[in-house]
ZAGU-437147 format. One line per 8 residues: number of its first residue (from 1); for each residue x, y, z of C-alpha. Coordinates in steps of 0.1 Angstrom, whole numbers, always signed. Example, Ala and Ser with C-alpha at 12.3 -4.5 7.8 and 13.67 -1.06 7.14 Angstrom:
2
1 = +123,-45,+78 ~ +137,-11,+71;
# end
This chain:
197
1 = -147,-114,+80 ~ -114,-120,+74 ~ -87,-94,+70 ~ -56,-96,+46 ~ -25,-72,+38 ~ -13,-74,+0 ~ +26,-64,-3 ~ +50,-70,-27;
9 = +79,-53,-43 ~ +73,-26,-73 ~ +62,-40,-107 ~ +50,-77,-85 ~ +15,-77,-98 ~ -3,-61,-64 ~ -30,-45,-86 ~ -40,-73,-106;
17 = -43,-94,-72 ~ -70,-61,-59 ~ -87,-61,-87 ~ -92,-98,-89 ~ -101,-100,-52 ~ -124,-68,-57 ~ -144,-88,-86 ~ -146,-122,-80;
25 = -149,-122,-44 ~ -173,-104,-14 ~ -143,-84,-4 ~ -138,-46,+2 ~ -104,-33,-10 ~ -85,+0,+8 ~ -54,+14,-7 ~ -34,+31,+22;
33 = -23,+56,+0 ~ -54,+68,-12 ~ -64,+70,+27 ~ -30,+92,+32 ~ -43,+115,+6 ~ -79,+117,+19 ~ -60,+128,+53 ~ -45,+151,+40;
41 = -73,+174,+29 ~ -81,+201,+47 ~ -106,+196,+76 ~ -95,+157,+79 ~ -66,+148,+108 ~ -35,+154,+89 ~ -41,+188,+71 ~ -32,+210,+100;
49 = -3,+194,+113 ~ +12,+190,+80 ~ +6,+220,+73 ~ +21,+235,+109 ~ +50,+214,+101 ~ +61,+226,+67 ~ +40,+258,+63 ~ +18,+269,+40;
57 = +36,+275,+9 ~ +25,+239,+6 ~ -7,+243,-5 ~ -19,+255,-37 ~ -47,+282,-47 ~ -73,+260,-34 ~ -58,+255,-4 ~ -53,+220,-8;
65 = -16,+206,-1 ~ +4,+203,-33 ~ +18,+171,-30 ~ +46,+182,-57 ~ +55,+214,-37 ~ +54,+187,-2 ~ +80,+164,-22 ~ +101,+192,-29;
73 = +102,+207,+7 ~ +109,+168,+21 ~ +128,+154,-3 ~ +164,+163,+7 ~ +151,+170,+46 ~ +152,+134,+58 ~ +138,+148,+94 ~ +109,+166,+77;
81 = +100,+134,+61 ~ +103,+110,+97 ~ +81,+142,+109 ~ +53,+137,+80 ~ +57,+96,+80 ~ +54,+102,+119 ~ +21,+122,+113 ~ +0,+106,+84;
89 = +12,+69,+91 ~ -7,+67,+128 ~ -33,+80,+112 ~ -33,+56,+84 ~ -36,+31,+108 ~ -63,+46,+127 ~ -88,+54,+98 ~ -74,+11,+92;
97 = -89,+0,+125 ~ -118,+20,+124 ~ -132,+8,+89 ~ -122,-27,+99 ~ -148,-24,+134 ~ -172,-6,+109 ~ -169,-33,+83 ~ -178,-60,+114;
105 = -201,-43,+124 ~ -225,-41,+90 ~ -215,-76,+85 ~ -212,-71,+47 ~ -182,-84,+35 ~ -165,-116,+38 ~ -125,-100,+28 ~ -113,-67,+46;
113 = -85,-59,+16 ~ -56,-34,+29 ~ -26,-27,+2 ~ +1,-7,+15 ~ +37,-5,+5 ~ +50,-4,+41 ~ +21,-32,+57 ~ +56,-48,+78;
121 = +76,-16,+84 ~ +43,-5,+98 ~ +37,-37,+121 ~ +5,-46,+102 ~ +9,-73,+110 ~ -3,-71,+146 ~ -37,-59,+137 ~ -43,-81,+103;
129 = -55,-116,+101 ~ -27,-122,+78 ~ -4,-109,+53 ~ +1,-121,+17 ~ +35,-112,-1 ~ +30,-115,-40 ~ +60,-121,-54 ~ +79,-118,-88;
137 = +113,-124,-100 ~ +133,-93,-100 ~ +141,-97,-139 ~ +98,-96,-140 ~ +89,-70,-122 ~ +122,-49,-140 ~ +105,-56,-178 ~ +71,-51,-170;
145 = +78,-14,-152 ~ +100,-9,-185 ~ +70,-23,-204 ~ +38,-3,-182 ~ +54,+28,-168 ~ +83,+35,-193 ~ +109,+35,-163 ~ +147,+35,-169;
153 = +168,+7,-153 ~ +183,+38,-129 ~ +150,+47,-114 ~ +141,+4,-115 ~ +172,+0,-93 ~ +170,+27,-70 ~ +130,+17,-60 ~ +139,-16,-60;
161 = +168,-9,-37 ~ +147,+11,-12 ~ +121,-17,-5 ~ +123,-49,+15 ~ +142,-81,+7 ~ +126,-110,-3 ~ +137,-124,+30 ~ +122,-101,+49;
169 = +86,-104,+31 ~ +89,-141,+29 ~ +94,-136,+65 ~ +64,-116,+78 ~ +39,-131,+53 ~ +17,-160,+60 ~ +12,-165,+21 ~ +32,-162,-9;
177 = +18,-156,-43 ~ +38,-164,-75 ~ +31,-138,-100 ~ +61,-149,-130 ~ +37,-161,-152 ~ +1,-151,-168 ~ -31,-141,-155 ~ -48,-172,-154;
185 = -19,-191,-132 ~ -19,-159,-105 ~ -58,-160,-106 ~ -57,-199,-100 ~ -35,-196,-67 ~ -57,-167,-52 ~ -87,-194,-59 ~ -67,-222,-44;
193 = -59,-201,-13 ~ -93,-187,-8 ~ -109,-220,-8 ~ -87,-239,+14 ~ -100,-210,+43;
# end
């Protein structure tokens, strides 16, 4: 079993890469955020020190943290936010390693899938078989999150600004995936890469 990162910069095209990996090959596919979230529920590792951390004003009539009323607490508190990062992104990691053992173990699967936005901030790297940067122009990925997600150029810009440079992916990722064009060009290079392993 192999295991692979997928990264990219907003609007690159990460999705389509899951979903094509998820379909047309035996692989398994883990979105770290979605992982963050299960933490966060209560009874799982994250609930109670979040909750310790930022009280319980956080959580809404079920209970359940409110991840609108946890923005709002962390968003102008850049310690508070280290503090949660600090909490939920070991764990992250943990729940990681311990799927990737339990996926050897069955024997299953030939691709262990992880997307996460901060895979080389993160130092996945060290614990991943290799990481794959898919990568579109900045003028792309700027129409098509005009185009998908209705998203002013402000709101563009200032993601864009807050993620990695295209130096720094190029220079952490083993492969590089074009995504300018269609479909069929992106889905050809995922083919071409898969078979040469």
């Amino acid at each position: 079993m192999k295991t692979i990162g997928i990264t990219g910069g907003v609007g690159a095209g990460k999705s389509l890469v899951l979903n094509y990996l998820q379909n047309h090959y035996n692989a398994r596919v883990y979105l770290a955020d979605n992982i963050a979230n299960d933490l966060k529920l209560p009874g799982q590792s994250c609930y109670d020190k979040i909750i310790d951390l930022l009280g319980k004003d956080i959580t809404d009539s079920d209970g359940l943290i409110d991840k609108n009323k946890m923005a709002e607490k962390i968003f102008s508190h850049k310690e508070l936010l280290n503090e949660v990062n600090r909490i939920i992104h070991p764990a992250v990691k943990e729940y990681v390693l311990s799927r990737i053992e339990l996926e050897r173990k069955k024997g299953e699967i030939d691709y262990f899938i992880l997307e996460a936005a901060l895979l080389i901030e993160e130092g996945y790297d060290q614990i991943l078989d290799e990481l794959w940067y898919i990568h579109a122009d900045t003028s792309v990925r700027s129409q098509r999150l005009k185009e998908t997600r209705n998203y002013t150029m402000d709101k563009i810009d200032h993601i864009m600004a807050s993620q990695l440079s295209e130096t720094e992916f190029r220079k952490h990722c083993k492969v590089v995936i074009n995504n300018n064009s269609d479909e069929e060009a992106l889905y050809s290079q995922i083919d071409h890469i898969l078979e040469e392993k």
